[in-house]
C-alpha positions in Angstrom: 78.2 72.3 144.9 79.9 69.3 143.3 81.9 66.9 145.9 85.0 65.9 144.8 85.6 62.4 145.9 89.4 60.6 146.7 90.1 56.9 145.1 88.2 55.3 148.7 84.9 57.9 148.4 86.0 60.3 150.6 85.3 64.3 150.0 88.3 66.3 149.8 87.1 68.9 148.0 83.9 70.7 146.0 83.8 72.2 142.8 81.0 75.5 142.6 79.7 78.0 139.9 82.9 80.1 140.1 85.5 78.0 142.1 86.9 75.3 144.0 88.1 74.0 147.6 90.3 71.4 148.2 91.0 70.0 151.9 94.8 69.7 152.4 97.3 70.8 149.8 100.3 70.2 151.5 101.8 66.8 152.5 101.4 66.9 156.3 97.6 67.8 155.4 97.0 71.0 157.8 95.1 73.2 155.5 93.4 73.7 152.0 93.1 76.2 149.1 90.0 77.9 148.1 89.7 79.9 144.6 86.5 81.9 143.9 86.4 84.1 140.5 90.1 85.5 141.0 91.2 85.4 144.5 92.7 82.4 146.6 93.4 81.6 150.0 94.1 78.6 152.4 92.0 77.5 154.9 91.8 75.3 158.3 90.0 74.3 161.0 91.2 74.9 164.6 90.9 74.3 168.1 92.4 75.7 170.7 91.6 72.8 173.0 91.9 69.4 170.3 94.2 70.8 167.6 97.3 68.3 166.6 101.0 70.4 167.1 101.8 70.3 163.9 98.2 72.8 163.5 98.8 74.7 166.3 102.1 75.7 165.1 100.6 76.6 162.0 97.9 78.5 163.7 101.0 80.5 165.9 102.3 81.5 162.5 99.4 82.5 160.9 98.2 84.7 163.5 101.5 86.8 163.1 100.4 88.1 159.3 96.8 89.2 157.8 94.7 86.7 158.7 90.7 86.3 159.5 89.5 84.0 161.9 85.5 83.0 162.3 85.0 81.5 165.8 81.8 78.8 165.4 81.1 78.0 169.3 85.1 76.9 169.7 86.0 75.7 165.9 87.7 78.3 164.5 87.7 78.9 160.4 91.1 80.6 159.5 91.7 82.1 156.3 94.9 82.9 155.1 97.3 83.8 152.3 94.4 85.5 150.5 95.4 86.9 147.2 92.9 88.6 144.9 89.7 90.9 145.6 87.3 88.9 147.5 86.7 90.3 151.3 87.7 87.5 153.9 84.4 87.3 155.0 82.9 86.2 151.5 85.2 83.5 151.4 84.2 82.4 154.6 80.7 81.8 153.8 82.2 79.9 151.2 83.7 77.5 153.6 81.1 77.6 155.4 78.8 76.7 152.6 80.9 73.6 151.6 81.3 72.0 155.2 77.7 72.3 155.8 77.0 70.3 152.4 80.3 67.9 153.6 77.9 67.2 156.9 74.4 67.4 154.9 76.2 64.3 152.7 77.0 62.2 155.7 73.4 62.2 157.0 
């Protein structure tokens, strides 16, 4: 996975084999896009207990349509807006593939 760096070397985003995932996408930066092969989604992170409002409102809404949620010990992955073939769970491993190489590139 390639990190994809902002103008201050920050990661916002990785490009893989057969895709891409970008942190934020809209302007009050609350959640992502991921595209692997043919299908997309957005993506966040939540927290029940720490989430901002303007994320917990999101998270409200999202809940109400198809969604998938992965609960990691409190921090929730939620996928959403998935158009295309891939199963929610295999874009989830996706996520979860780029965070832990995010983390791996602080250390």
């Amino acid at each position: 996975m390639e990190m994809i760096l902002n103008e201050d070397d920050m990661v916002v985003g990785a490009r893989f084999e057969n895709g891409t995932i970008q942190d934020y996408i809209d302007k009050d930066k609350t959640y992502g896009l991921l595209r692997v092969e043919d299908t997309t989604c957005n993506w966040f992170l939540f927290n029940k207990d720490e989430s901002e409002e303007e994320l917990q409102k999101l998270y409200n809404e999202v809940i109400k349509k198809e969604h998938f949620i992965q609960n990691d010990f409190g921090e929730e992955i939620v996928v959403f807006n998935r158009q295309g073939e891939k199963s929610f769970e295999d874009l989830v491993k996706k996520i979860d593939e780029y965070l832990g190489d995010e983390l791996g590139s602080f250390i």
